[in-house]
N, C-alpha and C positions, 0 to 999 in steps of 0.2 A: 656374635658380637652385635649384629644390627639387630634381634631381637631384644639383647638385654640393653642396648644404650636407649630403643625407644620406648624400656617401661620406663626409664626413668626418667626420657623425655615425654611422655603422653600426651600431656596437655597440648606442649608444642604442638606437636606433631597431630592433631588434630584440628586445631588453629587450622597448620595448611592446609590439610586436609577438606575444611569447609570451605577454602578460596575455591575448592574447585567444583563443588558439589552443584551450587546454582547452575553454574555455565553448563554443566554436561547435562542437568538438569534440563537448561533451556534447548539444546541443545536436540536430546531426546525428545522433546514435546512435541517437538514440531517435525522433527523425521518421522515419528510415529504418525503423525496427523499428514504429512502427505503420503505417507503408505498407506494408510486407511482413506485418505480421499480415494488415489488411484484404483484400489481392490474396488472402491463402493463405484467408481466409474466404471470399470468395465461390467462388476457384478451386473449395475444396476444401468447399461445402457437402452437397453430395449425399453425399461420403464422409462426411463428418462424423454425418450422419442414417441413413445405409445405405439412404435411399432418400428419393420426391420430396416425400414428407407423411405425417405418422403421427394418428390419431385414438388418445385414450386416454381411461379413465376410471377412477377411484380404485376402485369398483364392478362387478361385473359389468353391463354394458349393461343399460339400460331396452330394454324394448319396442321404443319409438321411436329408442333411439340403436341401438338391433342394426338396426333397419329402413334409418335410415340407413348404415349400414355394412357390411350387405348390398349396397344398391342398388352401392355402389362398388366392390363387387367384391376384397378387399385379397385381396394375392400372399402375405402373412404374418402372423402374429401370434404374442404371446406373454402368459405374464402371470408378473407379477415379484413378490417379495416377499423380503423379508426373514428369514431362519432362521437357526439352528444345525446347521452338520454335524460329523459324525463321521467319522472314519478307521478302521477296526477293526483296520488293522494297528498301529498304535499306540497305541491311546483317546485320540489327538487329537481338541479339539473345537477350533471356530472360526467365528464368527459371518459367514454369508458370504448376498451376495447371489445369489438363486437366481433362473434367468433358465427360464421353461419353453416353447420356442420350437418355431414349426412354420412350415412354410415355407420357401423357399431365400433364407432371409436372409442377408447382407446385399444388397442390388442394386448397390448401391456403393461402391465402397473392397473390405476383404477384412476375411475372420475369419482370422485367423491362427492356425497350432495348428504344435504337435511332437507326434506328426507329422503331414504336412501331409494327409494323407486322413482323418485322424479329423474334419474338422470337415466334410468330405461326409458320412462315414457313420455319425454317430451318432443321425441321428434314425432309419434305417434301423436298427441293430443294440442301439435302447437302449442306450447308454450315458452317460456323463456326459463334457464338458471343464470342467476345474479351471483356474484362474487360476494360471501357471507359477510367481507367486514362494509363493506359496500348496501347493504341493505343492514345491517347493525349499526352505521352510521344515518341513513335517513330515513329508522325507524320505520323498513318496511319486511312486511311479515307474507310470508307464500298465499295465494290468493290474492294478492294485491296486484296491480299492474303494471305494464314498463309502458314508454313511449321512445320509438328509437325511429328517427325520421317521419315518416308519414303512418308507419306500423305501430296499434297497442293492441301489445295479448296479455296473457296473465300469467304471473311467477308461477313457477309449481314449484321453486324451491332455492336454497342457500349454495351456492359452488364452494364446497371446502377445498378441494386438493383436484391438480387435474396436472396431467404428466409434463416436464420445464417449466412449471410454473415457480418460481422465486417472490417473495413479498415485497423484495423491492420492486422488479420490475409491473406486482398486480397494484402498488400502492401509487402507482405514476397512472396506469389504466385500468382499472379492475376489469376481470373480463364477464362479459354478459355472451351464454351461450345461446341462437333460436335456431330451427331446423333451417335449412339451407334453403328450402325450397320457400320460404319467407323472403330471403333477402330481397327481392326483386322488388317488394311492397314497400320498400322502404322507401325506396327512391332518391337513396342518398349515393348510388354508385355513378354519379354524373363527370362531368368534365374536369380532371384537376384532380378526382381524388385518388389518394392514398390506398392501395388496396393489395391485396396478395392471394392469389388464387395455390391452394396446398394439396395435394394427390399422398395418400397414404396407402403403403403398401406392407401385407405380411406375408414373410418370403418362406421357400419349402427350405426345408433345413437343410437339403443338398447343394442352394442356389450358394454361389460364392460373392460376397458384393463386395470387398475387393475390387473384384475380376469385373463385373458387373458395375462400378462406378468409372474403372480404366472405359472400358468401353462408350458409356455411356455419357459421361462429362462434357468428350469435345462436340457431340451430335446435339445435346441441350442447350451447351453454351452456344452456338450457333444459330437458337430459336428461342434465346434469351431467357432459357429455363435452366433448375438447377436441381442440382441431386444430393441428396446429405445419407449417408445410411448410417443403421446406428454407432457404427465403429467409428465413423471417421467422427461424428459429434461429440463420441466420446475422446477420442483424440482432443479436439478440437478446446474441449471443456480443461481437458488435463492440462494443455499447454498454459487457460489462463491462470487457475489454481495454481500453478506450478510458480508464477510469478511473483503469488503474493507469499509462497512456502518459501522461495529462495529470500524474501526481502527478512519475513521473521527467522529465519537460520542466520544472515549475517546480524541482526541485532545477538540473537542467542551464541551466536560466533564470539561478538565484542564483551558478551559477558562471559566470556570462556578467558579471551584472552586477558582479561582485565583479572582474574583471578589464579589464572600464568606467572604474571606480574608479582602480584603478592605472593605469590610463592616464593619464586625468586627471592625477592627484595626479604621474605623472613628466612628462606634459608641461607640466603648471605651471612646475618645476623646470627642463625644457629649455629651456620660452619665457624664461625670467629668465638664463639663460646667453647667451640669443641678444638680448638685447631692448639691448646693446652695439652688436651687427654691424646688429642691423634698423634703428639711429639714423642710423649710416654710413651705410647704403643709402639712408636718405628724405634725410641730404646729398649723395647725388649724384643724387637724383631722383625715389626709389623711389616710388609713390602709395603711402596706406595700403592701399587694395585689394590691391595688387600683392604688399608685405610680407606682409599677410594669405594670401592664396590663397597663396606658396610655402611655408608650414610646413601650412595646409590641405591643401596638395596631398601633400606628406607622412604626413601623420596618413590621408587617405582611401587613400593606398597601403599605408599600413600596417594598415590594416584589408581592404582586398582579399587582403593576401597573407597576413594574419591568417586571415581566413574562408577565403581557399583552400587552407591548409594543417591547418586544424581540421578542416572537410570533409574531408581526403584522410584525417586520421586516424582522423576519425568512419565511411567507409568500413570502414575497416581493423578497426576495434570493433565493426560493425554484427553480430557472428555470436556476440558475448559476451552479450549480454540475454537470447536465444532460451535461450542454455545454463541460463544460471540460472533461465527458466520452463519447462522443458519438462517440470519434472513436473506443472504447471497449466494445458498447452497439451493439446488431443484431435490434435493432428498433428503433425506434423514443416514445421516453418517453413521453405518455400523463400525463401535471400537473391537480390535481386534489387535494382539498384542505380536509385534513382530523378531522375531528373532536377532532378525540380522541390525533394525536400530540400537536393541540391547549389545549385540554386542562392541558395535560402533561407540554407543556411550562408554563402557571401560574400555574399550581400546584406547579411546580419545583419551581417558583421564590417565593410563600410564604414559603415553607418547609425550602429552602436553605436560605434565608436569615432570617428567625425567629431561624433556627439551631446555626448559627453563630455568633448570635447576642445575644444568650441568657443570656450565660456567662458575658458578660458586662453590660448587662440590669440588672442583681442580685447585681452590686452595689447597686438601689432603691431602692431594698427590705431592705438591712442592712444597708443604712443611718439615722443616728440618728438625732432627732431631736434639738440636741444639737449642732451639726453640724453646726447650725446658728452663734452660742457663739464663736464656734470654727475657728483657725485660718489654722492649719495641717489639712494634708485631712486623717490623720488616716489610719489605714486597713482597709477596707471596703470589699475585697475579700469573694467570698464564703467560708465556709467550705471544706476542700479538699474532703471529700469524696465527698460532690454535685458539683464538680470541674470534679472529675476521672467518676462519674457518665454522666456528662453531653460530656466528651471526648470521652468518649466508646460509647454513642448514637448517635455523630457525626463518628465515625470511621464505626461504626454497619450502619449508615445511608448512605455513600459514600460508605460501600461494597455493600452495594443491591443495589444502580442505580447502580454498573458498573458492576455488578453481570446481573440486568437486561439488561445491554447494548452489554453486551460479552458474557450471557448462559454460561457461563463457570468457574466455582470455581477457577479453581489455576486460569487461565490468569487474574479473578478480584483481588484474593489476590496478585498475582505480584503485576497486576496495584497500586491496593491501597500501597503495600510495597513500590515502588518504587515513587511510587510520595510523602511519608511522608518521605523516606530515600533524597529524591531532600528537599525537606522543612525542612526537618531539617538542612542538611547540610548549606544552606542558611541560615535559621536563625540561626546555630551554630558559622556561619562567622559574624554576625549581633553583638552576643554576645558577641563573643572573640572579635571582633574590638574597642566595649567601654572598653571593661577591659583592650586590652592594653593601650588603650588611655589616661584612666585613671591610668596606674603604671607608662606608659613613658610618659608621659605628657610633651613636648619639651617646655620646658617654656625659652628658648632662641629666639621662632619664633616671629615674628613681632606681635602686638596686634590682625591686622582683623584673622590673620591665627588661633592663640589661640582661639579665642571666637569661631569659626569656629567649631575647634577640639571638643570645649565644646560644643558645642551647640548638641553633637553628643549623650551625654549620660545624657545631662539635662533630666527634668521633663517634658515633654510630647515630647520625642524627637520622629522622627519617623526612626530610624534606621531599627530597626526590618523590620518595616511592608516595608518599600521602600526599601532595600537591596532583600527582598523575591518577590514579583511585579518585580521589576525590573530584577533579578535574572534568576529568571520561565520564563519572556519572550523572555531574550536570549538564554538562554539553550533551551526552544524549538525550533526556527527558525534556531541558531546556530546547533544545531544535524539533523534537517532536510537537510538545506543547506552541513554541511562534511558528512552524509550518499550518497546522491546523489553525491558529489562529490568524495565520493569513487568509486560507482558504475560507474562514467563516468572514474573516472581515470584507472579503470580494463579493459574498453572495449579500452582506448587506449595504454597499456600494451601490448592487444593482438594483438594490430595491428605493431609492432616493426618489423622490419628486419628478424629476425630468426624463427618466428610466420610463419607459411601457413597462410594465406588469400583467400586460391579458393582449394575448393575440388570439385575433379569429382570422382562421381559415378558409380556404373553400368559400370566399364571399364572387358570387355570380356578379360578372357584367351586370345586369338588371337589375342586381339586387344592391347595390350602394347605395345607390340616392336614398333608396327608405331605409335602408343599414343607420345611416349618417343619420339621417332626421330623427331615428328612436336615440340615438346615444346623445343627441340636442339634447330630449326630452328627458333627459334623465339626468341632464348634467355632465354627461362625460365627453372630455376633447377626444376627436381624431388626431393621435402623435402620427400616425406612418400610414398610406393609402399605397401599399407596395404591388406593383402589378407584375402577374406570375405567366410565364411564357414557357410552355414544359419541348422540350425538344431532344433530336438523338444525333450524335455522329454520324454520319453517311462517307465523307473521303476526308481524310488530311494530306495535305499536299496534293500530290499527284494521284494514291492509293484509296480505293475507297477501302470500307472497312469491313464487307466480306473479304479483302484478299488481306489483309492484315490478320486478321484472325484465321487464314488457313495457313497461315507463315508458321512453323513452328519454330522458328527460330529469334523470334519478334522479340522486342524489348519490350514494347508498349504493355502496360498493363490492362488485363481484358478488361475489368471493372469499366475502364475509361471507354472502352471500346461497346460495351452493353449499356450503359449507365444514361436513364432519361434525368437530363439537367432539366432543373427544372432557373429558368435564368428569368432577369429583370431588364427594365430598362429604365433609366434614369439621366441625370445631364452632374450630380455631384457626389464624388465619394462619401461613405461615412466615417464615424470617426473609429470605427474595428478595422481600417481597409490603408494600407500604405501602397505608392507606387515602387518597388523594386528595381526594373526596367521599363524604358520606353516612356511613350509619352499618353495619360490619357485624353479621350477626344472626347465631347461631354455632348455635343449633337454633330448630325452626321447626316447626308442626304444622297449619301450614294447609292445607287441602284446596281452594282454590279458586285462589289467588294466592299465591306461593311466591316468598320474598325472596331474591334472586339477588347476586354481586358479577361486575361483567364488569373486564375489563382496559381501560386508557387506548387502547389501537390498537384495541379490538371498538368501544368507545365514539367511537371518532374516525370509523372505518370506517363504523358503522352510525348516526349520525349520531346517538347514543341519550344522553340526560340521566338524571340523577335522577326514580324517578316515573313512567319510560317503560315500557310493557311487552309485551313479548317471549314468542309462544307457540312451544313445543319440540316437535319431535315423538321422541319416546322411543319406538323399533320400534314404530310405530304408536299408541303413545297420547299423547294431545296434553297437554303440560304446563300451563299457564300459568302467568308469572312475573311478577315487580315490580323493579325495580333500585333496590337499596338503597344500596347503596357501587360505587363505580370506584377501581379499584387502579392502582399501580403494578406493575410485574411486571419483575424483573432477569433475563435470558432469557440472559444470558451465564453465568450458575450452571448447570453440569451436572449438574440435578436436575430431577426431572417437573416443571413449571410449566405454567399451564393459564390460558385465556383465561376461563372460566365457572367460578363457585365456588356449589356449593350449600350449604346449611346441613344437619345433621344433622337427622335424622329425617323425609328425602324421598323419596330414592331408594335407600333400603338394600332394596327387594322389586324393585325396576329389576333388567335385564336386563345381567349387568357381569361383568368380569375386572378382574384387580390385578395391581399394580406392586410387585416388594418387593424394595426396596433393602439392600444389607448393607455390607461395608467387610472386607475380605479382608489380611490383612497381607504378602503376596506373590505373586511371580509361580505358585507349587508351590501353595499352596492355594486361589487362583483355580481353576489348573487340575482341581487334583481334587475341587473342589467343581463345576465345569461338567460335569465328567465322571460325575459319578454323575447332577446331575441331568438332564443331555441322554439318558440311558441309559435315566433313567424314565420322563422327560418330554419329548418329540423337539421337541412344539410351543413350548416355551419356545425365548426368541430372548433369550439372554446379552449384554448389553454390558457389557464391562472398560473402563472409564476410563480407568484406569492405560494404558491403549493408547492410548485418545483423547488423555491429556496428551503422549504420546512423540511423537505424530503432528501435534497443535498446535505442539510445539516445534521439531521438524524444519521446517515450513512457516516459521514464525518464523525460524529460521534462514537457510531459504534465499532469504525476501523480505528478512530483514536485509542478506544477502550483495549483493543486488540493490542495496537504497539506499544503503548503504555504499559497492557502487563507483561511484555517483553522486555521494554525499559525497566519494569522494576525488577528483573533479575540482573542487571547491570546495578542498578543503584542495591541491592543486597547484597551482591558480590562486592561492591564496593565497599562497602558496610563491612562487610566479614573481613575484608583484606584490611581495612582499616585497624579490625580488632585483633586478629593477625599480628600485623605488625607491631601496633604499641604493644601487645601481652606479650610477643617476642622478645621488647629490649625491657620487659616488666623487673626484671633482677638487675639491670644496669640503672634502670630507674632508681629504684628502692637505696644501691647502693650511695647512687648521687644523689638521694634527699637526705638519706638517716648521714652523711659528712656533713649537709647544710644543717639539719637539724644540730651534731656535735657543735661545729662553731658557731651555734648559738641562733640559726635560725627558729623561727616560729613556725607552728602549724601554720599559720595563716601566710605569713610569707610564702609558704613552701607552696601551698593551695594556689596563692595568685600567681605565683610563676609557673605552676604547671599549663594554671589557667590559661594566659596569655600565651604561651608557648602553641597551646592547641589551638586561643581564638586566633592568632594568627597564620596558621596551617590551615586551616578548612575556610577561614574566609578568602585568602589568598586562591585555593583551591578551588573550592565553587563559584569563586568570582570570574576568575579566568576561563572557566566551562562555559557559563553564563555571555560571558563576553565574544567565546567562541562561536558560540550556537547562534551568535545577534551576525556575525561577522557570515556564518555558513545560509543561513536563511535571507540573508540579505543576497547574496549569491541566486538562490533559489527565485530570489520572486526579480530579480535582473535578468536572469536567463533562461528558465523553465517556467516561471508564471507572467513574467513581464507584467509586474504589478508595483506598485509603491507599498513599503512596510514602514509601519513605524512600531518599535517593537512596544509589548507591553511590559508594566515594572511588576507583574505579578511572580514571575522567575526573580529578581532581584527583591522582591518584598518577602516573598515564601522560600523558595529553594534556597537561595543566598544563607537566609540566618536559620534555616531549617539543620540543612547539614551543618553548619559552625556549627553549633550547639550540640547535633551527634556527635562529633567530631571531637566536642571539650569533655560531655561525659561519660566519653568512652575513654579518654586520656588521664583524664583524673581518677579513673576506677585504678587505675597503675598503682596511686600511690595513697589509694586507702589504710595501707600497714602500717604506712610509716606514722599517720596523724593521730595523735593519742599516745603511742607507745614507745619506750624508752628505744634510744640507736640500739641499745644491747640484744632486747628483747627481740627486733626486727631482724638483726644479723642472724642471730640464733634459728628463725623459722626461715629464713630463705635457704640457708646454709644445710 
């Protein structure tokens, strides 16, 4: 019986069928792509690392950590920093990361170069590899020369590919590789800087490094060194990947459940068509079971073929995510098709659309066989308790997939909270809009407009369900679209007039005064002359901080406990810095106990109150302090911000370099302001902002491009439920125009009341999404960006009359029959 009632439903029944397709669709895309991220992580960990464990230290090795690093023997090393180079074929400079390697790095994976024997022979013939888009951008060609500090040798060639390397993070520093045994001629490794000394090891295939990092971790940490091997980085990698898989599964979630929905809400509408024929059937015998299970058995086919054609699609998109992260990815993502997602996608699409469907199918069960005699359709509704029963195993069923899609209790309860708190309010807007309609009822408006209004809270109207579809799909794209446009509107905030825009680094005691005099001559003010005091824990309170660290039972996080601040001293807050507690002291001339401000994460970290006190070791001389105030600190400003604040008149005889900020009015006098002073001064390391925002905004971009195409399976799903549902009441329609038509209406009548009936459905709909997403983003930049929004009218100019308009000619395709053709003619083909 459920075979032959659904050839003669087809159409329908395909209808619901495509509410579900996207979602499982979206669904599968993105489980396949963290399944194929994970395989290509482990596959591809050794390349990833260029070998099987690396020991590093921010510092040149203690004693004991060289002793331990010895005893292992590494195949390689290098040590990294951060500088300014030059080009002297052009007086290009460029902030670039300098890699000073010895050894036959990598063990795994490859260095890639043009050409492909420069990256054999350059630790052999001295020379340099430049990062190819890095020499493609300043038009220089192998043969040519580098200048990096006080050192010039000559390119032998372009660095295309080298093992962690990601285009975002080379496009922030391109790295420039010279042999190790170079660095020293630089003479940029001086006081203040920045630097990472790295030990590469490849290990016998018997060694267990597991076993081998348990052992070795607490012995490094202790000599301020650190150990990574390649498992745990690959771990490490998975965890972050894993965060951006779970955010696009709950968007591909919302468009799953959004076409739940429309199922529902059309198989309501089909059961009430059938709930005639099901009468018939319990008169010649039918059980209610029996009724029941043939449109069950429909709905659960219609969701296997739902999920097995989402899945086929979701295959077919699995190689579109990879593209839009591959400048965030260190590899190239091999697709590989997984068994167990495919089956997850048809599993989901029977469960979810037999879930949502059930409720309306228990009409069958309580229709009476009398129902034939009868002319009302009665109650027919379940029971409320098998109503509340049936809500709770739909709510209990949507917390465990996003329970299973997040790992994580609260983030799934939010979720689930927060997407029934959006559906209701929608369908709250749904309900109140028939009630007013119905108390104010303008019965002064022209006739098409009245029927219109009615037609909004008649008998199988579809307010509810298209105000909510409708609703969900603007609110998601609209909060996508204003969070991005907050985030782009902050990075051009910071780039205003009174903003520094170029910080130099690493400026020497001796080196300001004529620092200062070239940016006179050039035109450019000193904004910030920040003075840098690098220093380390030695005791807090009473302990120092070797016996803290042999505690294993310690709160303190070791970070805090290893970690050289690099601190300031000043007499006034700025404006990224609030006081929390306490009070701050702005100078200070105490000689024994010295009133300090820390930050809320040092204070969290080190577990430190008001009161607490903290001894520093300052290149050997031991500080001690008092904690006066705990700040705030906004670390999303791209300006110096610092976890320790001293007071004036402490450390102005301290051992220190500065920071000195300025604000440059273009891309030309950037450059020739870098360029005189990297010419003087080799050891200064330039940052341009104005680069950092173009390179923020790119990434923003291209993560937008990412949830945007996961939004647009919501707003298709949307779309399809929309068509769903009007082609669902397509014969209720026809019936109630070919009556207007009989008593005398016009085509054109008939046209404008469709019309309005839909413009006021989708504008109602997308407005309120529109208005939601102004309401949830405003949220966002009060509590997670703590920023001012003012939203844009580009959602209310585009999306707004975007959807109306799908919305009206997809409503009006309903009643294509009737216009032109005699009532007679149109009964007869529906019929």
């Amino acid at each position: 019986m459920a075979l032959r009632d659904a050839r003669a439903s087809k159409t329908r029944l395909l209808l619901f069928m495509s509410s579900l397709v996207l979602g499982i669709a979206a669904v599968v895309v993105i489980q396949l792509f963290s399944t194929n991220l994970k395989a290509n992580l482990s596959l591809q960990s050794k390349a990833l690392m260029g070998a099987d464990y690396i020991i590093d230290s921010d510092e040149i090795p203690t004693d004991r950590a060289q002793e331990i690093i010895d005893s292992l023997k590494p195949d390689a090393s290098e040590v990294t920093f951060v500088s300014m180079a030059a080009f002297p074929k052009n007086s290009g400079t460029k902030l670039v990361k300098v890699r000073g390697m010895e050894g036959d790095f990598p063990f795994y994976g490859s260095m890639d170069t043009q050409p492909k024997a420069a990256a054999r022979n350059y630790q052999k013939e001295k020379t340099a590899l430049v990062d190819a888009t890095l020499m493609l951008q300043y038009n220089i060609k192998a043969g040519d020369s580098i200048k990096i500090g006080e050192l010039t040798l000559p390119i032998a060639g372009a660095l295309t590919n080298i093992p962690g390397a990601t285009t975002v993070s080379t496009s922030v520093a391109p790295s420039v590789i010279i042999p190790k045994v170079l660095i020293e001629q630089t003479q940029l490794l001086q006081f203040g800087s920045r630097k990472e000394y790295q030990y590469y090891f490849k290990a016998a295939d018997t060694l267990n490094l597991d076993r081998l990092e348990k052992e070795l971790e607490p012995q490094l940490d202790l000599v301020d060194a650190d150990l990574d091997t390649h498992t745990s980085t690959s771990r490490r990698l998975g965890r972050r990947y894993d965060n951006i898989s779970k955010f696009l599964n709950l968007v591909a979630f919302i468009a799953l459940i959004l076409g739940c929905i429309g199922i529902a809400s059309s198989i309501q509408i089909y059961i009430k068509e059938k709930l005639a024929l099901t009468a018939v059937l319990k008169c010649l015998g039918t059980s209610s079971l029996q009724s029941f299970l043939i449109y069950l058995i429909q709905v659960a086919a219609i969701g296997f073929l739902g999920g097995l054609f989402g899945t086929l699609i979701g295959v077919g998109l699995q190689s579109v995510i990879p593209y839009f992260l591959e400048d965030f990815l260190p590899f190239q993502v091999q697709i590989s098709i997984d068994p167990i997602s495919l089956i997850v996608g048809i599993l989901l699409g029977v469960l979810m659309s037999v879930l949502f469907a059930v409720l309306p199918l228990l009409s069958t069960w309580f229709v009476s066989p009398l129902r034939v005699l009868r002319v009302g359709n009665g109650n027919l509704a379940a029971p409320k308790a098998v109503q509340i029963a049936i809500y709770i195993v739909i709510v209990a069923t949507l917390f465990l997939i996003s329970y299973w899609l997040l790992d994580d209790f609260i983030y799934a309860l939010s979720f689930i909270g927060g997407t029934a708190v959006t559906f209701i309010v929608l369908a709250g807007v749904g309900l109140l809009l028939m009630r007013i309609i119905r108390k104010k009822f303008p019965r002064n408006w022209g006739y098409p407009s009245r029927q219109a209004l009615m037609n909004l809270f008649r008998p199988n109207n579809q307010t509810l369900v298209l105000i909510t579809s409708i609703g969900l799909g603007a609110f998601l794209v609209s909060t996508l679209f204003f969070t991005r446009d907050l985030l782009l509107q902050k990075t051009d905030v910071e780039q205003s007039a009174s903003n520094p825009n170029l910080i130099i680094l690493d400026v020497q005691t001796d080196q300001r005064t004529e620092l200062k005099s070239i940016m006179k001559q050039n035109g450019i003010p000193v904004l910030d002359d920040i003075p840098i005091v690098t220093m380390r824990m030695s005791k807090i309170n009473s302990r120092s901080v070797d016996e803290i660290e042999r505690d294993t039972t310690r709160e303190v996080r070791s970070w805090v406990l290893n970690h050289e601040f690099r601190t300031t001293y000043r007499s006034e807050l700025t404006a990224s810095e609030n006081i929390l507690e306490g009070s701050w002291q702005p100078r200070s001339d105490a000689t024994e106990t010295i009133p300090i401000s820390i930050s809320e994460n040092v204070a969290r970290d080190a577990l430190l109150e008001i009161g607490d006190r903290v001894t520093f070791n300052v290149q050997g001389v031991l500080m001690p302090t008092q904690i006066t105030s705990i700040r705030s600190v906004d670390w999303s400003q791209l300006q110096p911000n610092f976890n320790i604040l001293f007071p004036v008149g402490v450390l102005e005889n301290a051992p220190q370099f500065n920071v000195v900020t300025t604000a440059v009015a273009d891309e030309a006098a950037s450059a020739r302001l870098q360029s005189a002073l990297v010419s003087r001064f080799p050891n200064l390391t330039i940052i341009d902002l104005r680069q950092a925002f173009i390179l923020i905004k790119d990434i923003l971009e291209k993560v937008s491009w990412v949830i945007n195409f996961m939004a647009l399976f919501s707003m298709l799903t949307g779309i399809i439920v929309l068509i769903g549902s009007v082609r669902t009441s397509k014969y209720q329609r026809i019936k109630e125009s070919v009556l207007l038509r009989t008593i005398g209406a016009r085509d054109r009548q008939i046209l404008k009341i469709s019309a309005l009936e839909y413009v006021f459905l989708g504008l109602l709909g997308s407005l309120v999404g529109v208005l939601l997403a102004v309401v949830a983003t405003l949220g966002l930049a009060l509590f997670v960006f703590q920023e001012a929004f003012v939203p844009s009218w580009i959602p209310f100019l585009i999306i707004v009359p975007g959807i109306t308009l799908i919305v009206v000619i997809i409503g009006l395709s309903n009643i294509r029959e009737v216009l032109g053709s005699s009532p007679l003619e149109v009964l007869r083909k529906t019929n």
